[in-house]
C-alpha positions as CSV (number, residue, x, y, z in Angstrom):
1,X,42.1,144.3,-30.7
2,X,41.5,140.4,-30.8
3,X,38.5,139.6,-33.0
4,X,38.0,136.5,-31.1
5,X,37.3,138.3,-27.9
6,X,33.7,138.6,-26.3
7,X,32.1,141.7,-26.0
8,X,32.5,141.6,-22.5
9,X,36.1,140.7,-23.0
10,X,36.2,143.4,-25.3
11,X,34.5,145.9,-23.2
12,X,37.0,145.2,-20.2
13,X,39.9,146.1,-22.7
14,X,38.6,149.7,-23.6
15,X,38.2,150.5,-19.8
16,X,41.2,149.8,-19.3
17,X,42.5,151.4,-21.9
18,X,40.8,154.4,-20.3
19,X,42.1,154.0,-17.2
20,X,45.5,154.2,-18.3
21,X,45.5,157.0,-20.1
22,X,48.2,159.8,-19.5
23,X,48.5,163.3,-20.3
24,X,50.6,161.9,-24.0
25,X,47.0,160.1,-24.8
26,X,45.8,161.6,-27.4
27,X,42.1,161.8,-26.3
28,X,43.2,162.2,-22.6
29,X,45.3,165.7,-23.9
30,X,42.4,166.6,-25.5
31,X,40.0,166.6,-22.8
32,X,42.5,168.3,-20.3
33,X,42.8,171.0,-22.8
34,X,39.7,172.1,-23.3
35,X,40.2,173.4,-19.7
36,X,40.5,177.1,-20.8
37,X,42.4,177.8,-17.2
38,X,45.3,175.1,-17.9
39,X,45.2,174.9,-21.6
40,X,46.3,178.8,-21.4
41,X,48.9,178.6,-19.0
42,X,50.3,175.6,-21.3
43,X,50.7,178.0,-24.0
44,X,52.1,180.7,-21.8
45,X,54.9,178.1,-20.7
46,X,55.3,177.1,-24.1
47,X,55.7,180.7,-25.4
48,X,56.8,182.6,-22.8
49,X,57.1,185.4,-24.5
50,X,53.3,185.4,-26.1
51,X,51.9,186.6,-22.9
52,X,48.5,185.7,-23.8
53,X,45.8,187.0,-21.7
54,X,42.2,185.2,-22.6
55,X,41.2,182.3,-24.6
56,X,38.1,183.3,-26.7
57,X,38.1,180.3,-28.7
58,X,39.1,176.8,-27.9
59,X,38.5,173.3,-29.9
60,X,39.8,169.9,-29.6
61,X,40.2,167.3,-32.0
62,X,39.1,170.3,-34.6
63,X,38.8,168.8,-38.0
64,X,40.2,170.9,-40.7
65,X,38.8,169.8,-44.4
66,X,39.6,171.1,-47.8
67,X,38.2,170.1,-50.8
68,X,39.8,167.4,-52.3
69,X,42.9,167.6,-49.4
70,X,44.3,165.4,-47.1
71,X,42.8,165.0,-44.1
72,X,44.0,167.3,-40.6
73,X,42.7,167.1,-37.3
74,X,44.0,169.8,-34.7
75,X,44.6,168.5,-30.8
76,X,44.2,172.2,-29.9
77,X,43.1,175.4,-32.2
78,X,43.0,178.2,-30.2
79,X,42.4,181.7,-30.4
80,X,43.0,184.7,-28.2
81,X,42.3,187.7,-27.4
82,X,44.8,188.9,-29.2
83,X,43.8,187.5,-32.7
84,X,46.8,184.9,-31.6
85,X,46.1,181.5,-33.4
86,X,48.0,178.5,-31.5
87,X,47.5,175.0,-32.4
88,X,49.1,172.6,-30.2
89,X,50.0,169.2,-30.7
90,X,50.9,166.0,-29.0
91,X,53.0,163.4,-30.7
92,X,54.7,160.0,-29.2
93,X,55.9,158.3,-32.2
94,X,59.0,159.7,-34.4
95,X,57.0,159.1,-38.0
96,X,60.2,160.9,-39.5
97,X,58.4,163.9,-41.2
98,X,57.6,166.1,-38.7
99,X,59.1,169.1,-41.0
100,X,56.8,168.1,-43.6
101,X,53.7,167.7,-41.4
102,X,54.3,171.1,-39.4
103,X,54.9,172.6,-43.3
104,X,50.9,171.3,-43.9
105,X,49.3,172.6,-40.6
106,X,50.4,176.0,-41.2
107,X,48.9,175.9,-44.6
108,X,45.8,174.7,-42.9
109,X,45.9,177.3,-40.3
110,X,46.1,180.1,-43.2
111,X,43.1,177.9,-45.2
112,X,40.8,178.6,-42.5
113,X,41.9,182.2,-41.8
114,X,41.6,183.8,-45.2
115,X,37.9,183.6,-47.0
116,X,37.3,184.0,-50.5
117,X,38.1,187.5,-52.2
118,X,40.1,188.9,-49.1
119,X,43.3,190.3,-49.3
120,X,46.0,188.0,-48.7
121,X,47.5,191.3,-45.4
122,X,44.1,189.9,-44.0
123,X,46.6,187.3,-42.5
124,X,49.1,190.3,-40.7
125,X,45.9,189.9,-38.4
126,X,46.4,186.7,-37.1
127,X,49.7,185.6,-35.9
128,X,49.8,181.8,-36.0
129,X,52.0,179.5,-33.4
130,X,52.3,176.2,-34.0
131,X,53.4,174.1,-30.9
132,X,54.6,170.2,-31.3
133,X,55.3,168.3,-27.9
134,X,57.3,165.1,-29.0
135,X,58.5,162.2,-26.8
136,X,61.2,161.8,-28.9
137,X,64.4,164.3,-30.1
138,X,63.5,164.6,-33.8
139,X,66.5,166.7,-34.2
140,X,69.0,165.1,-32.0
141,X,70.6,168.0,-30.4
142,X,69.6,167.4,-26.8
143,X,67.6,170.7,-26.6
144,X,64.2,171.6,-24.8
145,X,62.8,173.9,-27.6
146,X,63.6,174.2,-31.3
147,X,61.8,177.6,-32.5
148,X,62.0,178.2,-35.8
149,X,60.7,181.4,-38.2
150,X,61.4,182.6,-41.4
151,X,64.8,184.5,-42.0
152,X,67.4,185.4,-45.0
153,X,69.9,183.1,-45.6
154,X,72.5,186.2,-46.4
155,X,71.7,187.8,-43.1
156,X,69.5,185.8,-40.2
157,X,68.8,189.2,-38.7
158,X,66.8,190.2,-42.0
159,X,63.1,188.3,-40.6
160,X,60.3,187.5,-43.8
161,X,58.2,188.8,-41.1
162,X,55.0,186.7,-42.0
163,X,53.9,186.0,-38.7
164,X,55.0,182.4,-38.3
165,X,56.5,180.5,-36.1
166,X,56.6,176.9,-34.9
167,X,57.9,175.3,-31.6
168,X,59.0,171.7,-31.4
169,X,59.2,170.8,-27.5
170,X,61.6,167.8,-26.6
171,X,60.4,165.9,-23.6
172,X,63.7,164.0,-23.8
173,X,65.9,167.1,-23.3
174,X,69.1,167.2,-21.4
175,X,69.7,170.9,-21.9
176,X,67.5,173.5,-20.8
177,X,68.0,177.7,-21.9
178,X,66.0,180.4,-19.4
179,X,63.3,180.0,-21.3
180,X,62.3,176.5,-20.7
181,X,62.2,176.7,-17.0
182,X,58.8,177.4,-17.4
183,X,58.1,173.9,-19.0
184,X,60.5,171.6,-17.8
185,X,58.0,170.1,-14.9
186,X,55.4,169.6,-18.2
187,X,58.0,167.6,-20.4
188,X,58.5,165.6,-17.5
189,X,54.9,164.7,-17.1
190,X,55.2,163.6,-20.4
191,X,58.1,160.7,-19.3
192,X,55.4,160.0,-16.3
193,X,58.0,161.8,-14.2
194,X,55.8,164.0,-11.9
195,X,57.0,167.0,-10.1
196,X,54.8,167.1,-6.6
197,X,56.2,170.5,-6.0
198,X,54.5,171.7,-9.3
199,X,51.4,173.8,-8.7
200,X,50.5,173.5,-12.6
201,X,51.4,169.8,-12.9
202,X,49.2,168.8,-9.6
203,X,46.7,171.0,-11.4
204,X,47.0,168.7,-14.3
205,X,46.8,165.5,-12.3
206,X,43.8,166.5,-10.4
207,X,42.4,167.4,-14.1
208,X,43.0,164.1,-15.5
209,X,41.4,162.2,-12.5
210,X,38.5,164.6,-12.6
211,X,38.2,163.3,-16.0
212,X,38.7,159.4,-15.5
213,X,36.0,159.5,-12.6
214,X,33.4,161.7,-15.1
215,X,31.0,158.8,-15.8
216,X,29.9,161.0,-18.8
217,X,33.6,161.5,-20.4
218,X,34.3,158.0,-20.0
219,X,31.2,156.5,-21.1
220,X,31.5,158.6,-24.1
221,X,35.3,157.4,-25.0
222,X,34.0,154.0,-24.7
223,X,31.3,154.3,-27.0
224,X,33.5,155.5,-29.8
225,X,35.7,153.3,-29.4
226,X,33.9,150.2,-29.7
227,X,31.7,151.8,-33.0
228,X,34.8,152.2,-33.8
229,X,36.4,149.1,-33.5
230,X,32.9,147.4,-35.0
231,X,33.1,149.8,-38.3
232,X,36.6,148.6,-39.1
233,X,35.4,144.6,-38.3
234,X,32.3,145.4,-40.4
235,X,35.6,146.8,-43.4
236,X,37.4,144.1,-42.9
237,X,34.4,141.5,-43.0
238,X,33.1,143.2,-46.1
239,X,36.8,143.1,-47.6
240,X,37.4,139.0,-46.9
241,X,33.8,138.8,-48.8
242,X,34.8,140.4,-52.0
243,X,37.9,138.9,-51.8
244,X,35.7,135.3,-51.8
245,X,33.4,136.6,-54.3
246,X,36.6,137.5,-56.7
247,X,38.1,133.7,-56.0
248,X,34.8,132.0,-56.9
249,X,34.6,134.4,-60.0
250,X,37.8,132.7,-61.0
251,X,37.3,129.5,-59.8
252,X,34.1,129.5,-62.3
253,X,36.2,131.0,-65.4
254,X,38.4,127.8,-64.8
């Protein structure tokens, strides 16, 4: 954002901001998620073969910190009934490592599951889904789903059985198997192309106006975003300084 601009100026900018906001926003996916009623019927489209029943625990934006780690912030951590752990994620831009980041939130997932001095079967308890929705094909083959788990390499029947498995969802697919029926009208959303005949997507709609009209939710974004945008002009005032101080340092010396 323009440094230049008034606060009013600046102000105008963030509603905005807000008011175009689509289910791909990352706050705006959030906030529809936490939604217990659509947030499991996502998953249930997602993983059609989870079945899950009940959500008993649900967080957005959950940040994830380990000692000395880098840094991870879930969209969605949740946990059913089931002791199923699904974290669900929303990406837009291709940052070409999506293996490597997927590889990292499952061993964030296990960091939070397994305490100190438990048995490492502990895990067997908690099956862990990871679901990535991309607006972008990050392995070009067209499809709606990529699923991936564990297998030999001698024989892909023979599973490592560790209770893993990660889904990478492809709003930009042209090829659709049986089981993506269930969430074609969703990876259309995400290209802003609605389906009015979709009970769940007109749920989602109605959601995310619900949420734009909530003086309290929007108030709220606005306020972080403008702390935020003053903390990084406060940075970068506080950089140019040193950066002055160091040139009149040497300026002296000469």
């Amino acid at each position: 954002m323009n440094k230049n601009l008034s606060r009013e100026q600046q102000i105008a900018l963030i509603y905005d901001c807000w008011q175009k906001m689509t289910i791909t926003s990352d706050p705006m996916f959030g906030l529809v998620m936490q939604n217990k009623k659509i947030c499991l019927e996502l998953i249930n489209r997602a993983l059609p073969n989870l079945k899950a029943k009940e959500i008993v625990q649900l967080e957005t934006q959950k940040d994830v910190n380990s000692v000395n780690s880098h840094r991870v912030r879930f969209d969605v951590y949740v946990r059913d009934s089931q002791n199923n752990i699904v974290v669900i994620e929303m990406q837009v831009n291709d940052q070409k490592n999506l293996p490597a980041r997927l590889r990292y939130y499952q061993e964030q997932v296990d960091h939070g599951l397994l305490h100190p001095g438990e048995d490492y079967s502990i895990l067997n308890q908690y099956p862990t889904y990871i679901i990535m929705f991309c607006n972008f094909d990050y392995f070009g083959r067209g499809w709606a789903r990529y699923e991936f788990e564990l297998t030999c390499t001698k024989d892909q029947h023979l599973k490592f059985n560790d209770k893993r498995t990660v889904v990478v969802l492809n709003a930009l697919a042209n090829e659709f198997d049986k089981d993506d029926q269930a969430i074609k009208s969703f990876l259309a959303l995400m290209r802003n192309k609605s389906n009015n005949n979709s009970r769940f997507i007109a749920q989602i709609q109605n959601e995310i106006k619900q949420i734009k009209d909530d003086p309290e939710r929007r108030n709220g974004f606005m306020k972080y975003e403008i702390n935020l945008m003053d903390a990084k002009k406060k940075e970068l005032e506080k950089g140019l300084k040193k950066d002055k101080e160091q040139q009149n340092r040497m300026e002296l010396r000469l």
